[in-house]
BALOBA-1460 file (C-alpha; in Angstrom, 3 decimals):
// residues 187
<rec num="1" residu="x" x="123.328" y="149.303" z="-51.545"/>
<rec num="2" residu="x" x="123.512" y="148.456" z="-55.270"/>
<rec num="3" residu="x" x="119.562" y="147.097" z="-55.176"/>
<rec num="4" residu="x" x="118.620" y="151.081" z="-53.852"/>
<rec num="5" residu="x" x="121.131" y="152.631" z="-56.522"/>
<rec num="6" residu="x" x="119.600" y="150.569" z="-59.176"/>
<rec num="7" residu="x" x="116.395" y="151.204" z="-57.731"/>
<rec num="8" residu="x" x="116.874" y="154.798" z="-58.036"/>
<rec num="9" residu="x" x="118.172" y="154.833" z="-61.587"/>
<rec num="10" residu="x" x="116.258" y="152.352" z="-63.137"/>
<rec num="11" residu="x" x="112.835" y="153.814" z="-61.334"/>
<rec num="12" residu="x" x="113.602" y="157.078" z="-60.972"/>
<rec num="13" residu="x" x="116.126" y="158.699" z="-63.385"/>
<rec num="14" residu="x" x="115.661" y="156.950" z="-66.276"/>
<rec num="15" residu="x" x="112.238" y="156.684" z="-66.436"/>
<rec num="16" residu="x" x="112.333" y="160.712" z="-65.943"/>
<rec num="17" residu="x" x="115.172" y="161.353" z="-68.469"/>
<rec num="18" residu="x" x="112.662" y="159.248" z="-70.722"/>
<rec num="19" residu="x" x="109.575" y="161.273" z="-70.339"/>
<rec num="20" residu="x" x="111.511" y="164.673" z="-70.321"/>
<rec num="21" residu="x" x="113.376" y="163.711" z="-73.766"/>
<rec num="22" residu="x" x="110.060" y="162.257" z="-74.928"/>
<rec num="23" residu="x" x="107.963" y="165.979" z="-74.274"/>
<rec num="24" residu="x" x="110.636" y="167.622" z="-76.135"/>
<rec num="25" residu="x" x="111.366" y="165.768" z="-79.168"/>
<rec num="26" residu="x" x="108.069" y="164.280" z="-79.897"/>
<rec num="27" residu="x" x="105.392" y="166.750" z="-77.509"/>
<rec num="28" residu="x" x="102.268" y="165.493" z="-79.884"/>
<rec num="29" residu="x" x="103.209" y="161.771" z="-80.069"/>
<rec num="30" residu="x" x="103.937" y="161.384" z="-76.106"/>
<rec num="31" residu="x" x="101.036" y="162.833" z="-75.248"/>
<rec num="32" residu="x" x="98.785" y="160.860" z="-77.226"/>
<rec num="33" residu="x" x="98.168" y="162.342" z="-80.519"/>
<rec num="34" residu="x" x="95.102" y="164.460" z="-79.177"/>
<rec num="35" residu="x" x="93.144" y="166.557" z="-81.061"/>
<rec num="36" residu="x" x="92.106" y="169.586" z="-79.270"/>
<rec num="37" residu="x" x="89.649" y="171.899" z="-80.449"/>
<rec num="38" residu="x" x="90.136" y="175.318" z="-80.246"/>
<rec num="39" residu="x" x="87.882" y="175.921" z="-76.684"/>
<rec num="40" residu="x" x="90.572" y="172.966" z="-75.572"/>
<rec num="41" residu="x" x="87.839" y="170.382" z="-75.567"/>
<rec num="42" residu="x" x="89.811" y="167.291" z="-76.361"/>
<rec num="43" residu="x" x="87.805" y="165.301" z="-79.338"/>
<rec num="44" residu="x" x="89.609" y="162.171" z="-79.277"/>
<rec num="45" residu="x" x="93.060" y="160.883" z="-80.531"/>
<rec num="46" residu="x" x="94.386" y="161.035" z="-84.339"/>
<rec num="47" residu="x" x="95.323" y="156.809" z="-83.462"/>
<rec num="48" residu="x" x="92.148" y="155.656" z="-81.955"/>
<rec num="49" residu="x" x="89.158" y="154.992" z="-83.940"/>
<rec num="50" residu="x" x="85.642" y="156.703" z="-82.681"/>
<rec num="51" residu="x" x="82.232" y="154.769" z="-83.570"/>
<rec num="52" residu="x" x="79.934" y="157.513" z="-85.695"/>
<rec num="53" residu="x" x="76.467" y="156.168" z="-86.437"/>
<rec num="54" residu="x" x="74.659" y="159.153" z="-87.705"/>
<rec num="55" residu="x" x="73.745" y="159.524" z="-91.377"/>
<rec num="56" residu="x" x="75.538" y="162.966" z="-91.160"/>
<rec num="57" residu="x" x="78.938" y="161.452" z="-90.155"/>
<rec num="58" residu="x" x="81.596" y="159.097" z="-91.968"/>
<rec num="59" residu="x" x="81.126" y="155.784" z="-90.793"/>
<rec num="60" residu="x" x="83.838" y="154.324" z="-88.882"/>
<rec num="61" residu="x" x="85.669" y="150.684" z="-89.441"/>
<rec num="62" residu="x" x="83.272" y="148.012" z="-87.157"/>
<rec num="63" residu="x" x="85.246" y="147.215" z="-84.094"/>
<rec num="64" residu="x" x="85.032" y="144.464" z="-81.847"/>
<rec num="65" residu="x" x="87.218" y="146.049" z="-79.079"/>
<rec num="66" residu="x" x="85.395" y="146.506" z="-76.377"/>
<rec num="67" residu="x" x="83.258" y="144.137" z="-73.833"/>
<rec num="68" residu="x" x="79.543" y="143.918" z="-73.396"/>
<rec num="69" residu="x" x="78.473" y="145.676" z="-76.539"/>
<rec num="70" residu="x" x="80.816" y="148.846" z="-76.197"/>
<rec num="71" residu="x" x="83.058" y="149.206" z="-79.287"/>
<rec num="72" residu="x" x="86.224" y="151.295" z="-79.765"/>
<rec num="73" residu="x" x="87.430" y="150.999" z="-76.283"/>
<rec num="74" residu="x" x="91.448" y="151.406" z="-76.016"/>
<rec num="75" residu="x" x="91.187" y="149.467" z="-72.042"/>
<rec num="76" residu="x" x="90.101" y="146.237" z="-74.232"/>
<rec num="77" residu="x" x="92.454" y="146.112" z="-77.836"/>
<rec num="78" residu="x" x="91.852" y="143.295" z="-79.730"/>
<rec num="79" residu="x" x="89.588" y="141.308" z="-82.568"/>
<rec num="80" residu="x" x="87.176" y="138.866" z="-82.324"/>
<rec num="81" residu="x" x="89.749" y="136.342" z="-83.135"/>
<rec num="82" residu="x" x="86.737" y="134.087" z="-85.603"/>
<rec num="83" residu="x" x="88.221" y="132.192" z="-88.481"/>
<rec num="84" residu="x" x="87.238" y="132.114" z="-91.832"/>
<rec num="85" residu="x" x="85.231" y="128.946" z="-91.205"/>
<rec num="86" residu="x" x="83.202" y="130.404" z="-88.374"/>
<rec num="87" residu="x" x="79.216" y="130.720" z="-88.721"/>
<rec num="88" residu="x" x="79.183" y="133.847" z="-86.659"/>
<rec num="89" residu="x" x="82.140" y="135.825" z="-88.627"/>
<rec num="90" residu="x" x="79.884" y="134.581" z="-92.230"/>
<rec num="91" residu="x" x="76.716" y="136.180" z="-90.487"/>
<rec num="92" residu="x" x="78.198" y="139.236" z="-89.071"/>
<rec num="93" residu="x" x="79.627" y="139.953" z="-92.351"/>
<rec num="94" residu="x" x="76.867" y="139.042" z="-94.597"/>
<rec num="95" residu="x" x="74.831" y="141.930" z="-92.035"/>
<rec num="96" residu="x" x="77.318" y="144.440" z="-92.183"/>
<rec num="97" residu="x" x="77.360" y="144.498" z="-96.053"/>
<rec num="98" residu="x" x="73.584" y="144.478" z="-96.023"/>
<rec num="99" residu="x" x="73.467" y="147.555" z="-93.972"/>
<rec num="100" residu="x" x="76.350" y="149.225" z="-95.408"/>
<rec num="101" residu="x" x="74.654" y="149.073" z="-98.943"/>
<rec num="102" residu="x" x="71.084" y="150.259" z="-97.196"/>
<rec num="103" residu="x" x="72.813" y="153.006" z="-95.325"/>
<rec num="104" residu="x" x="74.948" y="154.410" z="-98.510"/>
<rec num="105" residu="x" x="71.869" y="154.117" z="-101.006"/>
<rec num="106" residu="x" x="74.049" y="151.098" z="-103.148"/>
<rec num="107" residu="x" x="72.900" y="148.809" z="-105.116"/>
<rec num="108" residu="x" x="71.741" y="145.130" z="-103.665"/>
<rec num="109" residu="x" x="74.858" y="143.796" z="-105.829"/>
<rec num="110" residu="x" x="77.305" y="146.554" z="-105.779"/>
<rec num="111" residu="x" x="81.373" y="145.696" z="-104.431"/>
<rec num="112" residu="x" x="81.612" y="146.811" z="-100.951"/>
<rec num="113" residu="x" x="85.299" y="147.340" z="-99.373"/>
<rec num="114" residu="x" x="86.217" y="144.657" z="-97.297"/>
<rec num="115" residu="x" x="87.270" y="147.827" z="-94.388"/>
<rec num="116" residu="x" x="83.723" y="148.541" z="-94.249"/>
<rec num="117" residu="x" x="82.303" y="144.984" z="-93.125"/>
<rec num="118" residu="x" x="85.265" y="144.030" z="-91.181"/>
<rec num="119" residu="x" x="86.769" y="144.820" z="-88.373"/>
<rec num="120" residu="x" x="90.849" y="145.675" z="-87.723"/>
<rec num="121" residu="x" x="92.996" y="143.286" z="-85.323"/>
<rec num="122" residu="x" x="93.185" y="145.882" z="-83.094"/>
<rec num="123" residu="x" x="89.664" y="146.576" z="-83.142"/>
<rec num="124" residu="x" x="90.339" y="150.336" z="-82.767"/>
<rec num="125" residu="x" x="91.808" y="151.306" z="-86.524"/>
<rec num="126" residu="x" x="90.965" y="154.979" z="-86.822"/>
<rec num="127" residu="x" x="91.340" y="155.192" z="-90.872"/>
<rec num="128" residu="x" x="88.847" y="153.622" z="-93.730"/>
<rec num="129" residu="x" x="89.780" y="152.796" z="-97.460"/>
<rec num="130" residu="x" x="89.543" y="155.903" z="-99.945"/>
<rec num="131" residu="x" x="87.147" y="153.426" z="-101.591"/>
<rec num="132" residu="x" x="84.964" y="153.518" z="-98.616"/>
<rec num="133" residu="x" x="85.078" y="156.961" z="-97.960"/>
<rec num="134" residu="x" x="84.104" y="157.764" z="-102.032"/>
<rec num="135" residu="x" x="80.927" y="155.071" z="-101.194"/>
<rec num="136" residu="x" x="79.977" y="156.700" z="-98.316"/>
<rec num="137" residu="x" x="81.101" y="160.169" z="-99.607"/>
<rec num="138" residu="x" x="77.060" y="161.114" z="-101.061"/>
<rec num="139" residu="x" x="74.943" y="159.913" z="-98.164"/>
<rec num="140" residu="x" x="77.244" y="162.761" z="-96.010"/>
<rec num="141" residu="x" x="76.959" y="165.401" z="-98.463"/>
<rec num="142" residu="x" x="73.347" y="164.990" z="-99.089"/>
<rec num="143" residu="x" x="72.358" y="164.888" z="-95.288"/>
<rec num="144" residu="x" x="74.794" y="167.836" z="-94.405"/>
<rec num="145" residu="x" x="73.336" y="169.719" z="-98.043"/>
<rec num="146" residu="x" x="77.473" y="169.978" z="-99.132"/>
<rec num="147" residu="x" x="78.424" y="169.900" z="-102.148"/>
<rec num="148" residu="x" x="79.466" y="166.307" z="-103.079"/>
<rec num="149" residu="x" x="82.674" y="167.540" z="-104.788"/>
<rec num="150" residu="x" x="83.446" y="169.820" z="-101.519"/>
<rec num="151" residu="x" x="83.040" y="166.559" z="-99.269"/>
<rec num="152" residu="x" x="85.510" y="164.649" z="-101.876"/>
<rec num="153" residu="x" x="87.570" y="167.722" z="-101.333"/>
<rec num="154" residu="x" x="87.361" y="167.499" z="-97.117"/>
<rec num="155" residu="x" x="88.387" y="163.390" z="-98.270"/>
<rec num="156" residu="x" x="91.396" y="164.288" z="-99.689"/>
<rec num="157" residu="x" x="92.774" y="167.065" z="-96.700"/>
<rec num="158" residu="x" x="92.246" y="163.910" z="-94.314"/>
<rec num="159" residu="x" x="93.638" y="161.386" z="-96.380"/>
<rec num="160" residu="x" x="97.267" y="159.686" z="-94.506"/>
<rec num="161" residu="x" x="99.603" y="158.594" z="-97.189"/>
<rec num="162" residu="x" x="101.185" y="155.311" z="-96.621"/>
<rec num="163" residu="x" x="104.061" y="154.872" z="-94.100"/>
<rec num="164" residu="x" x="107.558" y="156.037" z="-95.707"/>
<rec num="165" residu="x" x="105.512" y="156.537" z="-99.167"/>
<rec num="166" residu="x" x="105.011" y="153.060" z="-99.627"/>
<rec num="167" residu="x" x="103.695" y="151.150" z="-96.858"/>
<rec num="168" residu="x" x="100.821" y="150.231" z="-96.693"/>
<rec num="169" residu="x" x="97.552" y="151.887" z="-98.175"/>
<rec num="170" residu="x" x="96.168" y="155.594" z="-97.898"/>
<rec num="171" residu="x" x="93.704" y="155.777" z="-95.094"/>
<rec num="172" residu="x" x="91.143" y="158.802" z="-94.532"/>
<rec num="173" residu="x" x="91.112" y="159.483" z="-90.191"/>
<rec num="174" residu="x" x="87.519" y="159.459" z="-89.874"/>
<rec num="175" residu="x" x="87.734" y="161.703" z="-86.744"/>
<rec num="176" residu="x" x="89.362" y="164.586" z="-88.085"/>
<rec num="177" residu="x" x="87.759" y="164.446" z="-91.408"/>
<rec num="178" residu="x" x="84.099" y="164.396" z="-89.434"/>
<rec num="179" residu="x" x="85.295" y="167.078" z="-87.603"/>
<rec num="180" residu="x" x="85.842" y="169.416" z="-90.179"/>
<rec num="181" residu="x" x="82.446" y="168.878" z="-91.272"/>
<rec num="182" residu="x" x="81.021" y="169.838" z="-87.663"/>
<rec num="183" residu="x" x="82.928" y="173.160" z="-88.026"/>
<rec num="184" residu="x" x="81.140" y="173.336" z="-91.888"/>
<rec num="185" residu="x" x="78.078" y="172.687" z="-90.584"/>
<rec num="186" residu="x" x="78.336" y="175.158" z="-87.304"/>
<rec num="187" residu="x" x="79.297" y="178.252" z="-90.040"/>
């Protein structure tokens, strides 16, 4: 008798009393953090990184969630767990900066944030640097024909302030931010 009543509680009640207090206290967070656009097309989530690979988008953080080539999937979290003396984590590296500075017009010498060329432990990290966003900040106004101080401007209304004011770093959420510039680019 007390395995069904716990049964019942611990599978049944609570787990509803949960969910209910959950939808009305926190409606956005429970459900995911979705952004809908305004037709209700869901775009993605405000927490899960999206690859962009177009000229005309913000670049997203590399990730190496995912198997057999497919990046950014939430079913497969993780990194690529290579140390700092690996061959293959040198090489990938030594690419990615090589393409970042070809893709952003830089110079064969200039810094590049580390975000840019390396991917998150979770693999699916949906913010970059402000640094990388300013480096990558020209190639998306030129190709779009913005203004380079409006797309600084679009930075800035999607940058996240660090947690509590102090955590962390400000991150720009590439999603919304390249989202906004659809909408630009559709007026």
């Amino acid at each position: 008798m007390l395995t069904l009543v716990l049964a019942v509680v611990c599978c049944g009640i609570y787990p509803l009393a949960v969910y209910g207090l959950a939808q009305i206290t926190f409606r956005d967070q429970a459900n995911g953090s979705l952004i809908v656009g305004k037709d209700g097309t869901i775009h993605g989530s405000r927490l899960i990184g999206q690859q962009f690979t177009a000229d005309k988008y913000f670049i997203s953080r590399p990730s190496d969630a995912g198997a057999n080539g497919m990046v950014y999937d939430p079913t497969s979290s993780g990194g690529s767990n290579l140390g700092p003396t690996s061959q293959k984590l040198h090489d990938t590296i030594a690419q990615n900066i090589a393409s970042y500075r070809r893709q952003n017009n830089l110079a064969a010498n200039a810094p590049v944030p580390a975000d840019a060329v390396t991917a998150s432990a979770s693999g699916l990290d949906p913010h970059i640097s402000l640094r990388n966003a300013e480096l990558q900040a020209p190639r998306v106004a030129k190709v779009r024909g913005l203004s380079l101080d409006k797309v600084r401007e679009l930075i800035r209304a999607n940058t996240d302030a660090a947690s509590l004011g102090f955590l962390g770093e400000p991150g720009v959420n590439v999603l919304p931010l390249n989202l906004v510039l659809d909408t630009l680019a559709t007026k």
